[in-house]
Backbone as a chain_set.jsonl record, in Angstrom:
{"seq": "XXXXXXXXXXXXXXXXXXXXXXXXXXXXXXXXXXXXXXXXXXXXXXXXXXXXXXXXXXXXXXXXXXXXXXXXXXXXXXXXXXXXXXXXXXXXXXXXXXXXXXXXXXXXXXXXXXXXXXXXXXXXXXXXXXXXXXXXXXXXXXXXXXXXXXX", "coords": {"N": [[87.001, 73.761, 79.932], [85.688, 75.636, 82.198], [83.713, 78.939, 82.337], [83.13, 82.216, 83.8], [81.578, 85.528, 84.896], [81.713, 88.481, 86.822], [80.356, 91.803, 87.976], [80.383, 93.582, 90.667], [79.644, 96.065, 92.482], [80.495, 98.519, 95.153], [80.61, 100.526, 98.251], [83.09, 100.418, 99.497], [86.246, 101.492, 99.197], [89.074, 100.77, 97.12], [91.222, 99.517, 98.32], [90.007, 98.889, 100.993], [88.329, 96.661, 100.084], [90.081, 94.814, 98.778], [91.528, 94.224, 101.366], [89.485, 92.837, 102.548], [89.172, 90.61, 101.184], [91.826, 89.316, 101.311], [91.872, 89.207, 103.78], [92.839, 86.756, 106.414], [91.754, 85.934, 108.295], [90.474, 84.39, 111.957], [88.012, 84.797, 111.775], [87.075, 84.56, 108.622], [85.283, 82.329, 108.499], [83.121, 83.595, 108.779], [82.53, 85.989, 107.288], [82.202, 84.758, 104.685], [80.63, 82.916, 102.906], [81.062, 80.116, 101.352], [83.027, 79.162, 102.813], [83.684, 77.151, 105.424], [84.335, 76.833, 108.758], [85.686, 74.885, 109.534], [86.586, 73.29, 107.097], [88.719, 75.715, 106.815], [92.031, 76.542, 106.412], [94.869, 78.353, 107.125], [98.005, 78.234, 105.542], [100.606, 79.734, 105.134], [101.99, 82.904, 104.766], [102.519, 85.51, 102.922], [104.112, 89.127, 102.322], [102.352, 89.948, 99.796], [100.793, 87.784, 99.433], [99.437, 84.358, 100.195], [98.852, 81.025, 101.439], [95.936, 79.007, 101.489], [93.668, 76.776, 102.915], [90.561, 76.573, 101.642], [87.025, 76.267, 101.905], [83.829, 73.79, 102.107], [82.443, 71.222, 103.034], [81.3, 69.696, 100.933], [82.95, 71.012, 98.396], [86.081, 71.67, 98.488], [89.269, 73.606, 98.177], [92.881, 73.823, 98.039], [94.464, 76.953, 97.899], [96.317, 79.166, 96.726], [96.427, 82.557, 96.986], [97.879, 85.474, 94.996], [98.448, 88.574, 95.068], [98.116, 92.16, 94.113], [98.193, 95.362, 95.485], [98.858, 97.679, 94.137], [98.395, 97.463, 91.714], [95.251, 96.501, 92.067], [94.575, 93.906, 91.919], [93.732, 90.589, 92.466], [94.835, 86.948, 92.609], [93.793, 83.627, 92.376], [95.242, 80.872, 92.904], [94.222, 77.171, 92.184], [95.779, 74.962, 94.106], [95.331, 72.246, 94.965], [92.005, 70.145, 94.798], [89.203, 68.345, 96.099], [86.728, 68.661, 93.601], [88.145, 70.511, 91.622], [90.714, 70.659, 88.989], [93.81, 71.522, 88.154], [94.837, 74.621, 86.713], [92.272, 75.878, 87.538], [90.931, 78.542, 88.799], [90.417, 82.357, 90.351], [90.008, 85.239, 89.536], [90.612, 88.381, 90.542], [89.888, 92.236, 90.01], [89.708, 94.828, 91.085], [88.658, 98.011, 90.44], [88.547, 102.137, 90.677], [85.244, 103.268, 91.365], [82.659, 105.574, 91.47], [82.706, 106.6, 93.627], [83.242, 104.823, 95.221], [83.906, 101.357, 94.904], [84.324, 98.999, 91.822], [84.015, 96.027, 91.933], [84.927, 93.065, 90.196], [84.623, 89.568, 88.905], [86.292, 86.798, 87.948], [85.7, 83.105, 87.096], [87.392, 80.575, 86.329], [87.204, 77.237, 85.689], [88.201, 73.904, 86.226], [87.013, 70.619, 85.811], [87.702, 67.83, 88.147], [86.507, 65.653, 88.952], [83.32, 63.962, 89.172], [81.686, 65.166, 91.266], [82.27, 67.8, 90.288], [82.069, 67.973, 87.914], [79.181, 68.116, 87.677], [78.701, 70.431, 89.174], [80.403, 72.136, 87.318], [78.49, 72.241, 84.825], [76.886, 73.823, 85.961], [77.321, 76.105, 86.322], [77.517, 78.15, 83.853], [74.851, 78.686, 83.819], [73.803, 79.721, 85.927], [75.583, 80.351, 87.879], [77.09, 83.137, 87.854], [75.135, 85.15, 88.587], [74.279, 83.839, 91.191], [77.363, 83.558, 92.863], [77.934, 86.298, 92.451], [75.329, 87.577, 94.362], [76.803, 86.195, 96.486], [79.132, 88.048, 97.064], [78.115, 90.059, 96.939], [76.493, 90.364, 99.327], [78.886, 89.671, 100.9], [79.963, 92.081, 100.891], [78.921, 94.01, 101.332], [78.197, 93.745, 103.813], [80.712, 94.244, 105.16], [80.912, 97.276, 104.452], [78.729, 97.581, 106.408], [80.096, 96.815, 108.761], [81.961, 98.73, 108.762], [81.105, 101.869, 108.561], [79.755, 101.345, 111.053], [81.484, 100.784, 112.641], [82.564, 103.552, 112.841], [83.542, 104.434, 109.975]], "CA": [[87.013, 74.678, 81.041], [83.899, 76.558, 82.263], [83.87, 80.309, 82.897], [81.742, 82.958, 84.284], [82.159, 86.709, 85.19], [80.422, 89.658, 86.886], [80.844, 92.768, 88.551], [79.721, 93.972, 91.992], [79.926, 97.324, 93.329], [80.915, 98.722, 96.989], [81.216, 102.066, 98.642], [84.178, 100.402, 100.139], [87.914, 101.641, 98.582], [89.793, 99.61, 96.713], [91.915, 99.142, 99.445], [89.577, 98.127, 101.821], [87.867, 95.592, 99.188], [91.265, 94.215, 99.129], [91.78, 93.855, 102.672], [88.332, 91.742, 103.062], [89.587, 89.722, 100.199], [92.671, 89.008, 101.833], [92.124, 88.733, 105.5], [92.104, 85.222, 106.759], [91.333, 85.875, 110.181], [89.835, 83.632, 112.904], [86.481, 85.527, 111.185], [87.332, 84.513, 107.417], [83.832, 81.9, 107.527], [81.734, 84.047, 109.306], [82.344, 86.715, 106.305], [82.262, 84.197, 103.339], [79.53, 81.902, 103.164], [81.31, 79.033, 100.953], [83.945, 78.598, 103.855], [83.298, 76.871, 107.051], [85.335, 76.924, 110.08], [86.205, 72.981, 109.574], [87.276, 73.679, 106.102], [89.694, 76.405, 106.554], [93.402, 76.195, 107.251], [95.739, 79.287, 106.772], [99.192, 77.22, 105.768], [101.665, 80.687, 105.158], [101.385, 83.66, 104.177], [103.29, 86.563, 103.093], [102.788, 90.398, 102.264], [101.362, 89.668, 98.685], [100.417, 86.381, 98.94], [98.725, 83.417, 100.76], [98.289, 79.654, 100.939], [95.054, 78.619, 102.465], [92.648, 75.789, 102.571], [88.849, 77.011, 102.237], [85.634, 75.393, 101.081], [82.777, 73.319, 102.706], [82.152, 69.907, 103.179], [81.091, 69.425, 99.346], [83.632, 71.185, 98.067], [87.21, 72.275, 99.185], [90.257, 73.931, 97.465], [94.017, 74.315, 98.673], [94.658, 77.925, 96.903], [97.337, 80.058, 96.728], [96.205, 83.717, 96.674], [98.723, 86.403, 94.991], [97.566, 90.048, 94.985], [99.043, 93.737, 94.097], [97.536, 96.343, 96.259], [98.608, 99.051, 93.432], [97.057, 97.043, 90.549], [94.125, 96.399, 92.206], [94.533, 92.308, 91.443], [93.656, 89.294, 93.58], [94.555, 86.223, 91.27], [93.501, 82.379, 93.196], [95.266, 79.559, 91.976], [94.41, 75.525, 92.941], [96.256, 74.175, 94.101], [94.308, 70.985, 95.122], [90.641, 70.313, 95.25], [88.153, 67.592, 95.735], [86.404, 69.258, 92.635], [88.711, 71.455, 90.419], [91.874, 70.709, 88.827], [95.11, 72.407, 87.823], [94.209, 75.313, 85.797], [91.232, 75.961, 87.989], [91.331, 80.247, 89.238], [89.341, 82.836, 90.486], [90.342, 86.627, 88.875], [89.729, 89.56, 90.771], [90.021, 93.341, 89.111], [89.576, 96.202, 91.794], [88.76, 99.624, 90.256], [87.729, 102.75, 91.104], [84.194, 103.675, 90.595], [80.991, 106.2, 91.554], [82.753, 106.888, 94.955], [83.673, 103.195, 95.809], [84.627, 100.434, 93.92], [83.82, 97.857, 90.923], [84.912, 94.243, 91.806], [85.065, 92.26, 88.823], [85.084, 88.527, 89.359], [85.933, 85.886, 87.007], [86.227, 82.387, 87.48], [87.361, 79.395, 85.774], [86.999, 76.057, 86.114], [88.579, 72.951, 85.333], [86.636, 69.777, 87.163], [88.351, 66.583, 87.791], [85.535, 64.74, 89.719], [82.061, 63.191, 88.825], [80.773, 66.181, 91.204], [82.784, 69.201, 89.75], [81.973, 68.514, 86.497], [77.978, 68.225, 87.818], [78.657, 71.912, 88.991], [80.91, 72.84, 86.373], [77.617, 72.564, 84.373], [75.648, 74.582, 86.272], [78.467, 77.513, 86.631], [76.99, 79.52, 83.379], [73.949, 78.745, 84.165], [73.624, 80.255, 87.442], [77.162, 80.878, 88.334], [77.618, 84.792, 87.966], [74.298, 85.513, 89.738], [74.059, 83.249, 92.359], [78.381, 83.681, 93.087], [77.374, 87.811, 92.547], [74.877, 87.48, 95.252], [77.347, 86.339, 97.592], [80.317, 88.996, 96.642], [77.491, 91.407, 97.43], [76.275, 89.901, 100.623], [79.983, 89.813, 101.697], [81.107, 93.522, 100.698], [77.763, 95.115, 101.671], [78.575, 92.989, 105.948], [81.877, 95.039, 105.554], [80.41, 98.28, 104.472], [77.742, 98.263, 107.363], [81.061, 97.336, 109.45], [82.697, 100.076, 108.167], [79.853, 102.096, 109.205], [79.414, 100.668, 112.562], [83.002, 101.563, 113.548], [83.029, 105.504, 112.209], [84.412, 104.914, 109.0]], "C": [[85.682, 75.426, 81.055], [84.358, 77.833, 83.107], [82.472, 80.952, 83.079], [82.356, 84.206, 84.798], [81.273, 87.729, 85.709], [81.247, 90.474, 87.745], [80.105, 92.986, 89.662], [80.412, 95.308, 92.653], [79.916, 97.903, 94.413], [81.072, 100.323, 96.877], [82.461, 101.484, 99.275], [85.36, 101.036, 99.215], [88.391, 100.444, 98.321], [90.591, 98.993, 97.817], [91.199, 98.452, 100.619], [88.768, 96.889, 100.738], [88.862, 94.709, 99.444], [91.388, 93.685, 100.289], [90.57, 92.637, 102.865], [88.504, 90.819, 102.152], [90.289, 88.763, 100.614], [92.822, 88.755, 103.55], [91.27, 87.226, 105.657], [92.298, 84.83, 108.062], [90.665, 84.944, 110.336], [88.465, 83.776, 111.809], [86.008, 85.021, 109.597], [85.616, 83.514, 107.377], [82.813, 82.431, 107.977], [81.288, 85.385, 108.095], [82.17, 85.791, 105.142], [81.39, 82.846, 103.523], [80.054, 80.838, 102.331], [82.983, 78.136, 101.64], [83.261, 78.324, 105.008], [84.247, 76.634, 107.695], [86.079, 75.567, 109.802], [86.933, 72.656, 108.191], [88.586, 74.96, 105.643], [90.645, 76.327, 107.294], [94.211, 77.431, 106.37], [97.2, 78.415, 106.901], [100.347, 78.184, 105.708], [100.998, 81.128, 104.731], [102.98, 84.679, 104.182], [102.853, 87.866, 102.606], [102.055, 90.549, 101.338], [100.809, 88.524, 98.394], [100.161, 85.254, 100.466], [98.69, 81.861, 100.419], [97.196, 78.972, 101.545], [94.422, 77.473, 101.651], [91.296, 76.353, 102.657], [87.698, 76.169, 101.699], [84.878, 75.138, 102.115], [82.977, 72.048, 102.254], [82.016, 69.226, 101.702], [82.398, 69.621, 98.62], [84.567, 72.316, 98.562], [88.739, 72.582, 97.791], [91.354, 74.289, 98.523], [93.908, 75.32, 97.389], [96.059, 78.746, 97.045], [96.548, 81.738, 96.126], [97.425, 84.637, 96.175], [98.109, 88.154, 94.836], [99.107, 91.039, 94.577], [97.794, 94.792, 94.236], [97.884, 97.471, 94.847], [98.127, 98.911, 91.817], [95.69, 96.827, 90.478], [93.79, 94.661, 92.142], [94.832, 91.694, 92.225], [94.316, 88.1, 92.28], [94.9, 84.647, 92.219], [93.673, 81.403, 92.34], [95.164, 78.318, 92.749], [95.327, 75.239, 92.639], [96.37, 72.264, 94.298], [92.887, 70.897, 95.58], [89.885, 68.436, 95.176], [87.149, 67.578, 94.248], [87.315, 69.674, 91.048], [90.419, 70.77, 90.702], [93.123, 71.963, 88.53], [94.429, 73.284, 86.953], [92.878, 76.132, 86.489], [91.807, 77.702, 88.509], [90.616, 80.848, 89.294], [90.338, 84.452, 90.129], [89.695, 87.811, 89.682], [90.372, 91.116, 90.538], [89.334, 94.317, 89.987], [89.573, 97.295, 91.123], [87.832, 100.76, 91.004], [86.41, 103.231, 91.231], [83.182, 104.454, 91.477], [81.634, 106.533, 93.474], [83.097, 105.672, 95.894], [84.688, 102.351, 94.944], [84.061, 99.368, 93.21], [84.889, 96.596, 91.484], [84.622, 93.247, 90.666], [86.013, 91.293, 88.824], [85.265, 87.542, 88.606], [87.005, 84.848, 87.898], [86.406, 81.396, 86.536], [87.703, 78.118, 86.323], [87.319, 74.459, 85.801], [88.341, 71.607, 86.252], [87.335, 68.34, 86.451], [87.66, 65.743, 88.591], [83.808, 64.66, 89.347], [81.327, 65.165, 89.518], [81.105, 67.66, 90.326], [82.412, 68.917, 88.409], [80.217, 68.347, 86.732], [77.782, 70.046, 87.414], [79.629, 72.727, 88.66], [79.79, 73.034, 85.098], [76.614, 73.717, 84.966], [76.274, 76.341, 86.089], [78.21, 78.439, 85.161], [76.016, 79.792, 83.298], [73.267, 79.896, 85.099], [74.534, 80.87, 88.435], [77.448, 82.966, 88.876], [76.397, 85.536, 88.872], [74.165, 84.955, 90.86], [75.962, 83.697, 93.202], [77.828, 85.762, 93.304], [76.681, 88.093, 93.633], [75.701, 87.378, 96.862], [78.265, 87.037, 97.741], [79.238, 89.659, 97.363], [77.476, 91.141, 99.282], [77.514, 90.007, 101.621], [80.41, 91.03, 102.068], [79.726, 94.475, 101.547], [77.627, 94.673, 104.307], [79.856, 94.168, 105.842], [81.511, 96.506, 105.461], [79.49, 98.515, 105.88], [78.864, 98.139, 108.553], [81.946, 98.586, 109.614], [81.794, 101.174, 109.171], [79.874, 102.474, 111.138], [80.561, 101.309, 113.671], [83.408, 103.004, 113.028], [83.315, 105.71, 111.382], [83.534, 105.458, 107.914]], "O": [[84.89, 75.701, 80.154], [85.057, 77.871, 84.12], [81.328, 80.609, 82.781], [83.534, 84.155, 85.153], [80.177, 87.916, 85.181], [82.364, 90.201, 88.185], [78.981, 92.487, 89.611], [81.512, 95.406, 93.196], [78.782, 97.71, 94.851], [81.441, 101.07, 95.97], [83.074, 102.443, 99.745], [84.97, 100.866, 98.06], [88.27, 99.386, 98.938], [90.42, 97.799, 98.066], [91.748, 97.508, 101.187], [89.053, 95.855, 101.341], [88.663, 93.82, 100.273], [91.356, 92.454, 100.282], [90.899, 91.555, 103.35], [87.728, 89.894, 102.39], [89.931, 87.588, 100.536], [93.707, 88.241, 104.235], [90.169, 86.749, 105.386], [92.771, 83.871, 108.673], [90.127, 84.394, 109.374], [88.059, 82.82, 111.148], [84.816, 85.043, 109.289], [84.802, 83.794, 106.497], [81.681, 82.003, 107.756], [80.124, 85.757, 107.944], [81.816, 86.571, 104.258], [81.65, 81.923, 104.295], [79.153, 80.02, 102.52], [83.666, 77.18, 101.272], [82.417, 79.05, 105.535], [85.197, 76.124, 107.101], [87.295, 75.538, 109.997], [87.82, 71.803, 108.178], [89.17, 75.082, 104.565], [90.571, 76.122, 108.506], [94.182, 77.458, 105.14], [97.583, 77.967, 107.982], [101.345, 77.675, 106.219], [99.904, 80.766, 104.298], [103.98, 84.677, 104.9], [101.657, 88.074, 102.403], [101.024, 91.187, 101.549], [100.376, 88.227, 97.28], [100.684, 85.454, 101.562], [98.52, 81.478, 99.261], [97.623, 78.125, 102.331], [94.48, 77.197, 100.452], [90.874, 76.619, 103.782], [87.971, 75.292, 100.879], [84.94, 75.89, 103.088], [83.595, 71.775, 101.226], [82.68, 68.224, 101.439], [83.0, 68.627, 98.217], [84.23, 73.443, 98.927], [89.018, 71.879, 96.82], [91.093, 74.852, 99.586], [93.511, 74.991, 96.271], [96.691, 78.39, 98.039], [96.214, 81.915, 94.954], [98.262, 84.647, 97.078], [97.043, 88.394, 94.27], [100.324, 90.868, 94.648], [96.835, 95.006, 93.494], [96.9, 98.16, 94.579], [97.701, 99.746, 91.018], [94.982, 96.869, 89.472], [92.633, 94.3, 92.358], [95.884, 91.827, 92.85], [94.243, 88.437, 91.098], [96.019, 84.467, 92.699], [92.946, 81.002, 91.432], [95.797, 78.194, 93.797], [95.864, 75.15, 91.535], [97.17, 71.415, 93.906], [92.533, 71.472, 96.609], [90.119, 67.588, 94.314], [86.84, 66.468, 93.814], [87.168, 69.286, 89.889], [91.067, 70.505, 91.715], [93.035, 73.163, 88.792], [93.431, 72.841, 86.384], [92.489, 77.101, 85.836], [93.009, 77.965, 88.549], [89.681, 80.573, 88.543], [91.448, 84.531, 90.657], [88.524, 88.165, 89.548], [91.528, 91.195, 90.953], [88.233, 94.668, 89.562], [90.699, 97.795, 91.118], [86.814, 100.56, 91.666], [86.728, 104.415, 91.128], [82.823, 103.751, 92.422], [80.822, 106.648, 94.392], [83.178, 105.695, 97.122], [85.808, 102.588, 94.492], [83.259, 98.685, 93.847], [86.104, 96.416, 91.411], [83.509, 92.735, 90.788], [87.241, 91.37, 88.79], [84.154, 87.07, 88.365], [87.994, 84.992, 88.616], [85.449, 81.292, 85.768], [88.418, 77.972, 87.314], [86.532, 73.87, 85.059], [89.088, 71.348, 87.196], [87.495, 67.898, 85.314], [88.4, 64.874, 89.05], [83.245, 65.754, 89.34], [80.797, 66.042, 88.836], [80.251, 68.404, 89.843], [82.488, 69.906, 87.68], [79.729, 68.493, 85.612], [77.304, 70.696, 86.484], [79.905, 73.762, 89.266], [80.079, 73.93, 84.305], [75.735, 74.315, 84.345], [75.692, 77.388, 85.804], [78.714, 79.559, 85.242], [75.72, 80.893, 82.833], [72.378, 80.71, 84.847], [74.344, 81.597, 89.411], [77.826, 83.613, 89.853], [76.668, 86.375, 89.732], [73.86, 85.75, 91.749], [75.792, 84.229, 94.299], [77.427, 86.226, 94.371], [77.239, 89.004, 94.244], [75.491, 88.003, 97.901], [78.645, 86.853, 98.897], [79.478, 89.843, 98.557], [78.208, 91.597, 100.16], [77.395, 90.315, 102.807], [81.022, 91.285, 103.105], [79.857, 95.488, 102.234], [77.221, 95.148, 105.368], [79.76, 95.055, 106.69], [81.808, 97.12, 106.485], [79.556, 99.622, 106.413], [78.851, 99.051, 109.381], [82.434, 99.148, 110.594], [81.896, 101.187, 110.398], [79.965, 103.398, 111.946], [80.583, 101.896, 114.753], [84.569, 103.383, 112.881], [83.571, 106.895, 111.168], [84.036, 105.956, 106.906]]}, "num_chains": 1, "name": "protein.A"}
């Protein structure tokens, strides 16, 4: 298995962190740059939990999201991927911090294809900064939304 972990910080509230985590609006690939419109399929959902399809052309995952809004915890399990097998999960750890919030992201990785285990090598390589980069890029679009609309 290959892991990797980092933190990224927001003026958003835990609660709204959450919410951009969890919303899989029409909008979901215009906020998340490793979803594209042609890759995502919302299959149910309920009030703590999710089953979606997301990815890109390279690589795609069916997931199951479960969350608790008063733990602060996202927790993304495959369910099927081109890439990643069973076991495969992405960890996320909402706290409070400095007037916002720490997101703290870990992922692991368990590849069952020629390419996933390419970039299951690269994932401690490059993984937590380059993945970090786009957490930011995502939370820092919702903050200037935030923003934008009075909040």
């Amino acid at each position: 298995m290959t892991s990797t972990s980092f933190t990224v910080h927001t003026t958003l509230s835990p609660r709204e962190v959450l919410d951009v985590i969890t919303d899989f609006g029409p909008d979901r690939s215009k906020w998340w740059p490793n979803v594209d419109e042609a890759h995502f399929t919302l299959h149910d959902r309920g009030t703590d939990w999710a089953e979606v399809t997301e990815g890109t052309g390279m690589g795609w995952e069916r997931e199951r999201y479960s969350w608790d809004a008063s733990a602060g915890t996202v927790t993304i399990d495959t369910l099927d991927s081109n890439l990643w097998g069973p076991g495969s999960q992405w960890r996320y750890a909402i706290t409070p911090s400095g007037g916002g919030s720490d997101l703290k992201v870990t992922l692991d990785r368990k590849p069952k294809s020629l390419t996933g285990r390419v970039v299951a090598t690269l994932i401690p390589l490059v993984g937590a900064r380059t993945l970090g980069k786009q957490f930011e890029s995502v939370l820092r679009r919702a903050e200037s939304r935030r923003r934008d609309l009075g909040g």
